[in-house]
C-alpha positions as CSV (number, residue, x, y, z in Angstrom):
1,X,35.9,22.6,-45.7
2,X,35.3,19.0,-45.3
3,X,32.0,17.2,-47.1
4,X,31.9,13.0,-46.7
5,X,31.7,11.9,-50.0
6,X,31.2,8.0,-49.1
7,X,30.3,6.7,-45.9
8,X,33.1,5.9,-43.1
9,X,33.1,3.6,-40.1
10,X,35.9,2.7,-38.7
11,X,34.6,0.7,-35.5
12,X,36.2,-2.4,-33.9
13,X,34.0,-5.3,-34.2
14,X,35.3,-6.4,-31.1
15,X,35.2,-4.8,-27.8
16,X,38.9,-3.9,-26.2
17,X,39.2,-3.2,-22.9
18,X,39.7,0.1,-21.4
19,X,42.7,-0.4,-18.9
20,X,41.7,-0.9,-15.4
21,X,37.9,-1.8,-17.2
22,X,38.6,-4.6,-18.9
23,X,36.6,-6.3,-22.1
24,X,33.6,-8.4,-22.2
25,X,31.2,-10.6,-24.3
26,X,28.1,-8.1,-24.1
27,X,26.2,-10.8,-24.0
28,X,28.0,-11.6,-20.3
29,X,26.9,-8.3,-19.3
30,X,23.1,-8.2,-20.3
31,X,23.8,-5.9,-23.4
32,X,23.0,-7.1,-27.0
33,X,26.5,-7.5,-29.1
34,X,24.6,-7.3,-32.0
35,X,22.2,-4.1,-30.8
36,X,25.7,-2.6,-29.7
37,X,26.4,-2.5,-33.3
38,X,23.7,0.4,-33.6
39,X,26.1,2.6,-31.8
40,X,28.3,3.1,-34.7
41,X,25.4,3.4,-37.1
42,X,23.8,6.1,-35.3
43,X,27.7,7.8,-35.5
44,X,27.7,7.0,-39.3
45,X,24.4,9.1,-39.7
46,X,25.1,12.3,-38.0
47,X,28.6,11.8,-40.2
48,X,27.0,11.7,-43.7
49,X,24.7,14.5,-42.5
50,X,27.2,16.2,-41.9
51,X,26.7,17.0,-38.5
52,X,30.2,15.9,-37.3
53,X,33.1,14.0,-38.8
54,X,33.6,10.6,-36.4
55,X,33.3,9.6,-32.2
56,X,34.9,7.9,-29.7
57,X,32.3,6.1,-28.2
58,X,32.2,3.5,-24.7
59,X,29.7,1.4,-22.7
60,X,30.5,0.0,-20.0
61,X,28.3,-2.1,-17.3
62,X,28.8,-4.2,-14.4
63,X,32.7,-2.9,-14.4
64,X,33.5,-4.4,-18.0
65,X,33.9,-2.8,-21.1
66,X,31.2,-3.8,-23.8
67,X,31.5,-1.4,-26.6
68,X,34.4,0.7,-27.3
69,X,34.5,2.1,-30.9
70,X,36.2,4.6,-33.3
71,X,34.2,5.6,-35.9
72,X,34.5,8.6,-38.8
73,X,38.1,10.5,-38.9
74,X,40.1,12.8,-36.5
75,X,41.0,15.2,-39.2
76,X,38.9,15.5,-42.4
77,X,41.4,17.5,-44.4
78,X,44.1,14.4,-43.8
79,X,41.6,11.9,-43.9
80,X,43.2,10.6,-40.5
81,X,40.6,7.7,-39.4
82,X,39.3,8.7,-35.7
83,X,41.5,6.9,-33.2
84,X,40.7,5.6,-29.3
85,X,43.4,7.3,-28.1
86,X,42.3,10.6,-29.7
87,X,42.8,13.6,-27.4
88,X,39.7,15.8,-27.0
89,X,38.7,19.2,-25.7
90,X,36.5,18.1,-22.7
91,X,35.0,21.8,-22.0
92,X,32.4,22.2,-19.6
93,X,33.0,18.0,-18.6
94,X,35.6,19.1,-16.5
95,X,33.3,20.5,-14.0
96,X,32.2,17.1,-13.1
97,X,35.9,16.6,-12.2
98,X,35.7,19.8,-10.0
99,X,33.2,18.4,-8.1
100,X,34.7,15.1,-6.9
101,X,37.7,17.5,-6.0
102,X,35.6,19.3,-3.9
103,X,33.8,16.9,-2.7
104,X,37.3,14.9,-1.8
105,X,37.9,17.7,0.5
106,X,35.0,18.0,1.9
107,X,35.6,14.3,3.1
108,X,38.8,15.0,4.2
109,X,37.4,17.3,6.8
110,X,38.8,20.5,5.3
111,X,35.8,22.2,3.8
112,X,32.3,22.0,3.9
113,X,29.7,22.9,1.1
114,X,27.8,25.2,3.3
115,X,31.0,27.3,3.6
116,X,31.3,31.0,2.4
117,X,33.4,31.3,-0.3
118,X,34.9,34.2,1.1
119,X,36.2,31.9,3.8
120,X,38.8,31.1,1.4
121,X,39.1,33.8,-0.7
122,X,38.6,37.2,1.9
123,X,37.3,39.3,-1.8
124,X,34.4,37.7,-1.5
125,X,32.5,38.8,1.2
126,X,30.1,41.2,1.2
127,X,29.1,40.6,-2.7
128,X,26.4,43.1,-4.2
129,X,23.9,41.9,-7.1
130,X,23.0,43.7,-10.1
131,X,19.7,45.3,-10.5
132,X,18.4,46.9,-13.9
133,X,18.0,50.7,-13.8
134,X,14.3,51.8,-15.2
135,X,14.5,51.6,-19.0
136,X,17.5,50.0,-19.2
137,X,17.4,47.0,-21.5
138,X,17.7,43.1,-20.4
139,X,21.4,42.2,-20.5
140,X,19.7,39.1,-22.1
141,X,17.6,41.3,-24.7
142,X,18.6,41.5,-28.6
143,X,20.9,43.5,-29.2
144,X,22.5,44.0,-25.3
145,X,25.6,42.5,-26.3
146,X,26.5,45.5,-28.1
147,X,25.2,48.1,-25.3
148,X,25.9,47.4,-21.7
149,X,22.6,48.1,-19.7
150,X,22.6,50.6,-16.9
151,X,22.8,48.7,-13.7
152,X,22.8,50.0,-9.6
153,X,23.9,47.2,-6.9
154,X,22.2,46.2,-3.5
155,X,23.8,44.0,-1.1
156,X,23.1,40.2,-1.3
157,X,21.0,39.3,0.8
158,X,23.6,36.6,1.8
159,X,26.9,35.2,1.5
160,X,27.9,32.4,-2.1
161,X,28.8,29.6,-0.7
162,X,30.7,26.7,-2.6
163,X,27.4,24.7,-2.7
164,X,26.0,27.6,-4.4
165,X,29.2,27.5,-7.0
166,X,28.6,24.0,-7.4
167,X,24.9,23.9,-8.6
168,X,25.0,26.9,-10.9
169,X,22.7,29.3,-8.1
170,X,25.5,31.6,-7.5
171,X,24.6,34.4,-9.6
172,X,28.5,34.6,-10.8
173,X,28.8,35.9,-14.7
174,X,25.9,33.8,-14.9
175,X,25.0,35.8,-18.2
176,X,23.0,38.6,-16.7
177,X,23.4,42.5,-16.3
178,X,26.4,41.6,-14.0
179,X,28.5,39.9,-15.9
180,X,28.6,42.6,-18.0
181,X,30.4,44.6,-15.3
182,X,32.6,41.5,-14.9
183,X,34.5,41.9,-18.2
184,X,34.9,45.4,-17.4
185,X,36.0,44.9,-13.8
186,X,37.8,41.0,-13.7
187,X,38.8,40.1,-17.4
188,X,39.9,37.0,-17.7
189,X,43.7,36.9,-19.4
190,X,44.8,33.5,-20.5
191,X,48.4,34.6,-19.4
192,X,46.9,34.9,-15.7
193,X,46.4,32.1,-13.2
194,X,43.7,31.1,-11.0
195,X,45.6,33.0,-7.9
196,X,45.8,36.3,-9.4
197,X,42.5,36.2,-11.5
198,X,40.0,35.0,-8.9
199,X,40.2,37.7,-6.7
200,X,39.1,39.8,-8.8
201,X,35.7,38.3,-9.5
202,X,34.5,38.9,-5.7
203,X,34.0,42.8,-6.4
204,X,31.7,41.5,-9.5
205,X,28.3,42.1,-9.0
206,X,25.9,39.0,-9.3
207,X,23.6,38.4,-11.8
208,X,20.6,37.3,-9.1
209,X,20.0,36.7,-5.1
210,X,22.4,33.9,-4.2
211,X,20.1,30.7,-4.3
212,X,17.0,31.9,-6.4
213,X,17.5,30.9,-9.8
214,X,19.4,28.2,-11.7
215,X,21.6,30.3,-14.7
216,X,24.6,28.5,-15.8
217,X,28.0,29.9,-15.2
218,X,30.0,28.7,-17.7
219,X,34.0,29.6,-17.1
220,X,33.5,32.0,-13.9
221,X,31.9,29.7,-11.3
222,X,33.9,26.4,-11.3
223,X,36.8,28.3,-11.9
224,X,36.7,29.8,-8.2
225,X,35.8,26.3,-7.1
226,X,39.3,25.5,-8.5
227,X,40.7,28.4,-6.7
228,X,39.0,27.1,-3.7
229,X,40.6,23.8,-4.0
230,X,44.7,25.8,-4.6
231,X,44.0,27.2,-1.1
232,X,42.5,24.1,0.4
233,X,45.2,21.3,-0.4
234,X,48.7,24.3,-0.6
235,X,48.7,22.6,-4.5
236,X,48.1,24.3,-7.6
237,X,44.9,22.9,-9.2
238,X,46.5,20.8,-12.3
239,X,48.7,19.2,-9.4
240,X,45.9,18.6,-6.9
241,X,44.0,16.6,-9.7
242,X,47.0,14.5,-10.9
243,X,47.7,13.2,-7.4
244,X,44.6,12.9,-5.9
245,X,42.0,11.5,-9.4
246,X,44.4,11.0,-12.4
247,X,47.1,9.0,-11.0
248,X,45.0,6.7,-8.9
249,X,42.5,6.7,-12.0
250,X,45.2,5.8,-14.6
251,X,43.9,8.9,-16.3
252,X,47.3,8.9,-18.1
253,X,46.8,11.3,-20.8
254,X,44.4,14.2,-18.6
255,X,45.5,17.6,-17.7
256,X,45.0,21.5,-18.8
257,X,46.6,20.9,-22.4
258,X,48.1,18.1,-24.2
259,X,51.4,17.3,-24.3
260,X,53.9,17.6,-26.8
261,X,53.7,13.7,-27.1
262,X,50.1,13.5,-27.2
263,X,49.4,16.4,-29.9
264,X,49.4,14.3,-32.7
265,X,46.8,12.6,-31.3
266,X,44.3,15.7,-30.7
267,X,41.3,15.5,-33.0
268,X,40.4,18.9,-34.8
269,X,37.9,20.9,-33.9
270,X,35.1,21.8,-36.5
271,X,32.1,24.0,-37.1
272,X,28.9,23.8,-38.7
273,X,28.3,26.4,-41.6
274,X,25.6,26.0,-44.3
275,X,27.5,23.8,-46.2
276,X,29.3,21.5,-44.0
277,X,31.9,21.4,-41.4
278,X,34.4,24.3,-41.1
279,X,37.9,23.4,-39.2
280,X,38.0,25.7,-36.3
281,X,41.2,26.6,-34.3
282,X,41.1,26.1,-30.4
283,X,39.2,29.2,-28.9
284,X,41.4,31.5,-27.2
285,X,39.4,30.8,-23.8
286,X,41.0,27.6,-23.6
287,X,44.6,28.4,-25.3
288,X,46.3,28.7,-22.0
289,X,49.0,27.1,-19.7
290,X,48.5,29.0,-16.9
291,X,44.9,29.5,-16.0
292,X,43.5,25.9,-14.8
293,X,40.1,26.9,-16.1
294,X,38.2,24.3,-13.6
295,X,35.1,25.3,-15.5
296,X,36.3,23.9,-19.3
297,X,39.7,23.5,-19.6
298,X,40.9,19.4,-19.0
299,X,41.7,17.6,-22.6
300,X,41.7,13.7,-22.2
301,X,40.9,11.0,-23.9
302,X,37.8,8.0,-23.9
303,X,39.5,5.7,-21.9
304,X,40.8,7.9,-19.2
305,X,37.2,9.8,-18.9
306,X,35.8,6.1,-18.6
307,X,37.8,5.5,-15.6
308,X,36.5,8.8,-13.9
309,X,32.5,7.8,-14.9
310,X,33.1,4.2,-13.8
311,X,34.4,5.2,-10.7
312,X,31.5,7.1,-10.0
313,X,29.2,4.3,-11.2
314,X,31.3,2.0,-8.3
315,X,30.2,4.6,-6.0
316,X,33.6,6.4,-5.7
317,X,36.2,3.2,-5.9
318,X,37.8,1.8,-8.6
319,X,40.7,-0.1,-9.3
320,X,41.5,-0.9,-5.4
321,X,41.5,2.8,-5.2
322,X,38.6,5.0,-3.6
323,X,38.7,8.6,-3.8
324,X,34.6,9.2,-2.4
325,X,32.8,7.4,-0.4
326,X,29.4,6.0,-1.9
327,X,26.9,8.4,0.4
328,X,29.1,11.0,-0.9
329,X,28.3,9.9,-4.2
330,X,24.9,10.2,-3.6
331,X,25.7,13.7,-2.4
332,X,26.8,14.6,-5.4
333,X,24.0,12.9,-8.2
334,X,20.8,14.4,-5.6
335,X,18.8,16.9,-6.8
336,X,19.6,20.3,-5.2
337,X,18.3,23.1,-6.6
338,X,14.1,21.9,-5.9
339,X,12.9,23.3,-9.5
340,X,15.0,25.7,-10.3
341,X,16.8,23.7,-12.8
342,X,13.4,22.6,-14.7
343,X,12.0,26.0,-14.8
344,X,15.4,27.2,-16.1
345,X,14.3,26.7,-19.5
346,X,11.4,28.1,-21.0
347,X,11.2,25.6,-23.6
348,X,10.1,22.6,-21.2
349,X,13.2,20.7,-22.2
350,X,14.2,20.2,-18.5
351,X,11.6,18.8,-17.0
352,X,12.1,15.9,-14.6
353,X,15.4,16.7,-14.4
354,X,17.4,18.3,-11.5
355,X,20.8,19.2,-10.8
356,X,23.0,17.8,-8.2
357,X,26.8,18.9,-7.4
358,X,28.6,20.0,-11.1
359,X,26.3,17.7,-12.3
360,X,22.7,17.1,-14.5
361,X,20.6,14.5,-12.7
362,X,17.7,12.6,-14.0
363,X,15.0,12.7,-11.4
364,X,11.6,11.1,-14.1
365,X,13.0,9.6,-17.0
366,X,9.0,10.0,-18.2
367,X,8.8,13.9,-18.1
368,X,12.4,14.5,-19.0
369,X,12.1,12.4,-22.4
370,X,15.3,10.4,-21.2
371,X,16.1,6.8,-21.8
372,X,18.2,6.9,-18.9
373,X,17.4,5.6,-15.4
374,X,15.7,7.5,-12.5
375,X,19.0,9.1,-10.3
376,X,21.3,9.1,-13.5
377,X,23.5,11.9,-13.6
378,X,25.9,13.9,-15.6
379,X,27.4,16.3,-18.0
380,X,28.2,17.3,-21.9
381,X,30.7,20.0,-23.4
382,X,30.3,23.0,-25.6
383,X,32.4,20.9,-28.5
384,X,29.7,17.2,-28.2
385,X,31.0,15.4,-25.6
386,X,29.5,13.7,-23.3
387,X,28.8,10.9,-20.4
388,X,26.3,9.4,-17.8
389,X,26.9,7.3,-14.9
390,X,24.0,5.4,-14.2
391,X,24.0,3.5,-10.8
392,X,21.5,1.4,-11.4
393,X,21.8,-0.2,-14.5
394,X,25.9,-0.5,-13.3
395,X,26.5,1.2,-16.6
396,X,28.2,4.4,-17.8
397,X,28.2,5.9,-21.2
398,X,30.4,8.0,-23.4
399,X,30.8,9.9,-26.2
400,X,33.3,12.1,-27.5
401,X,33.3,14.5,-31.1
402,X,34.3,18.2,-31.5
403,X,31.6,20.0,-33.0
404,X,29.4,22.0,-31.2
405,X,26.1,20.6,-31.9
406,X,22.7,20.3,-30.5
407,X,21.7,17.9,-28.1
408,X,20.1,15.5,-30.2
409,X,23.1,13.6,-30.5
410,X,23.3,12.9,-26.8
411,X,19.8,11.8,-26.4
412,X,20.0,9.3,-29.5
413,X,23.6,8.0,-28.2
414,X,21.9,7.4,-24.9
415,X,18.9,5.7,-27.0
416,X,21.3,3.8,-28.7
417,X,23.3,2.5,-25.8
418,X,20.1,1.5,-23.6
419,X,17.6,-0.4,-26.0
420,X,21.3,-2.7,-25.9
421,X,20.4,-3.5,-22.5
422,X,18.7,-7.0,-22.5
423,X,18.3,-8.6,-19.1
């Protein structure tokens, strides 16, 4: 169990170019050098709380690189100082990737977003949705974990189609009374792949109507996306993505796993418990080599997850290389769910915000309590991290830990990094 005992910041004073983004004088890009600095001091807080142990963090804007800093350690137990090149669990910020794959073949003619998913993969037609039985108990209820509730089916009332898969309105082991049935009927085995497990999720019943609610499928849904994408292109998903994003991306160290190479670079993974920060093996969800878990399962690094949100802040180019066009861009960070995603959460904590294609989008910076711009858009992961592309400030922002906290951290990085913002 780690506890800091003095404060530790390890931050360039600098900034250092990010490959195909190279370096700037803030200053040359409208952002503060000096207001910058509060970056790393907002990082050095959460450490001494001990909230998390250190961050990668990056700013880009108007295609440089402004602010790219370590700060804290990698490993507490070692006291290895945070590294750049650290290799991090990306989780659910994967999906974004998902969607520009889809959306790639979409472009390329071969599918379209209104599509059936059975179209592609025959188990799905016909799904049924769960319904509670009378005096059954809420699969969300206390205590339902630990007693399945008593369920019938009724046919959909129509077909899940990727768009559906895409903004989280699918009803697929969205948390409800059907995903109960799902572990019962699809589990998911590590030592499976996406060809032989997703199959089996079309006889799952659905948690809700296709297309009436807004309930976050967390492995299940992205992961048929990434089926979708196998029988699309005749490629296996962790190939599809390193020919068609990571190699013309320069996304170097990106993939399902890190390699032998790169593992001394992974940062370790830690908990919160009541008196400080637990080291936590990798969960076996995401111990695999076999099942390309589209909905959590890429580990990468700050500078290769900068060239994916740049790209999308470019509107789909970068480097010479374009992989969307920018209306499909546009696709992609629109809002299209109507409410659903605001009234999603009974706290209030979404309002003005909407949800576009694998990704959050920012629709009134005012109601949602966001310093970000108006049609910003994108995505966190269960262990911290997290990024935003924001079109019209040219900027993106990034931040990487591994500790599951709240998201305070987010919305203080994103304070941090736009008070910088000077002209």
């Amino acid at each position: 169990m780690w506890t800091p005992a003095r404060p530790l910041l390890v931050a360039a004073a600098v900034a250092v170019g990010i490959a195909a983004v190279p370096a700037s004088r803030a200053e040359d890009v409208g952002l503060s050098t000096e207001r910058l600095q509060r970056i790393p001091q907002l990082v050095q807080r959460y450490i001494n709380d001990k909230q998390i142990t250190g961050a990668v963090t990056v700013v880009t804007r108007k295609g440089r690189t402004a602010h790219f800093e370590a700060t804290g350690l990698m490993d507490a137990e070692s006291k290895a100082p945070m590294r750049k090149d650290g290799v991090f669990r990306m989780a659910s910020m994967t999906k974004p990737v998902i969607g520009v794959a889809i959306l790639m073949l979409a472009e390329d003619g071969k599918l379209r977003l209104t599509d059936p998913v059975s179209r592609f993969i025959p188990e799905f037609k016909d799904p049924k949705v769960a319904m509670l039985k009378n005096g059954s108990a809420s699969a969300d209820a206390p205590g339902s974990r630990s007693e399945a509730p008593e369920i019938y089916t009724v046919p959909a009332a129509r077909a899940i189609t990727i768009r559906d898969l895409m903004t989280h309105t699918s009803g697929l082991e969205s948390g409800g009374a059907g995903s109960r049935e799902g572990e019962r009927i699809a589990p998911r085995k590590t030592s499976d792949n996406l060809a032989g497990y997703i199959p089996k999720l079309g006889a799952v019943p659905l948690d809700f109507q296709p297309g009436t609610m807004w309930r976050y499928s967390a492995l299940a849904g992205i992961e048929v996306l990434g089926r979708i994408v196998e029988v699309v292109s005749g490629q296996t998903l962790d190939v599809f993505l390193k020919q068609r994003i990571f190699d013309p991306l320069g996304m170097k160290d990106t993939g399902f796993g890190p390699t032998e190479v790169n593992q001394p670079r992974v940062v370790t993974l830690y908990r919160k418990v009541p008196t400080g920060l637990e080291r936590q093996e990798t969960p076996a969800w995401l111990a695999t080599k076999t099942l390309f878990s589209g909905g959590g399962g890429l580990w990468s690094t700050a500078e290769d997850y900068t060239q994916f949100a740049q790209m999308l802040v470019n509107g789909g180019e970068m480097n010479g290389k374009r992989l969307l066009g920018p209306r499909t861009v546009d696709l992609m960070a629109s809002n299209h769910v109507g409410q659903l995603f605001a009234e999603s959460n009974q706290t209030g904590t979404r309002r003005g915000m909407g949800f576009g294609l694998t990704v959050e989008v920012v629709l009134d910076p005012i109601a949602a309590n966001r310093r970000t711009s108006a049609g910003s858009f994108g995505w966190d992961g269960a262990f911290g991290t997290h990024f935003w592309a924001d079109r019209t400030e040219q900027l993106a922002g990034i931040i990487l830990i591994q500790q599951s906290t709240n998201a305070q951290l987010s919305r203080d990085f994103e304070n941090a990094v736009m008070q910088a913002v000077i002209d």
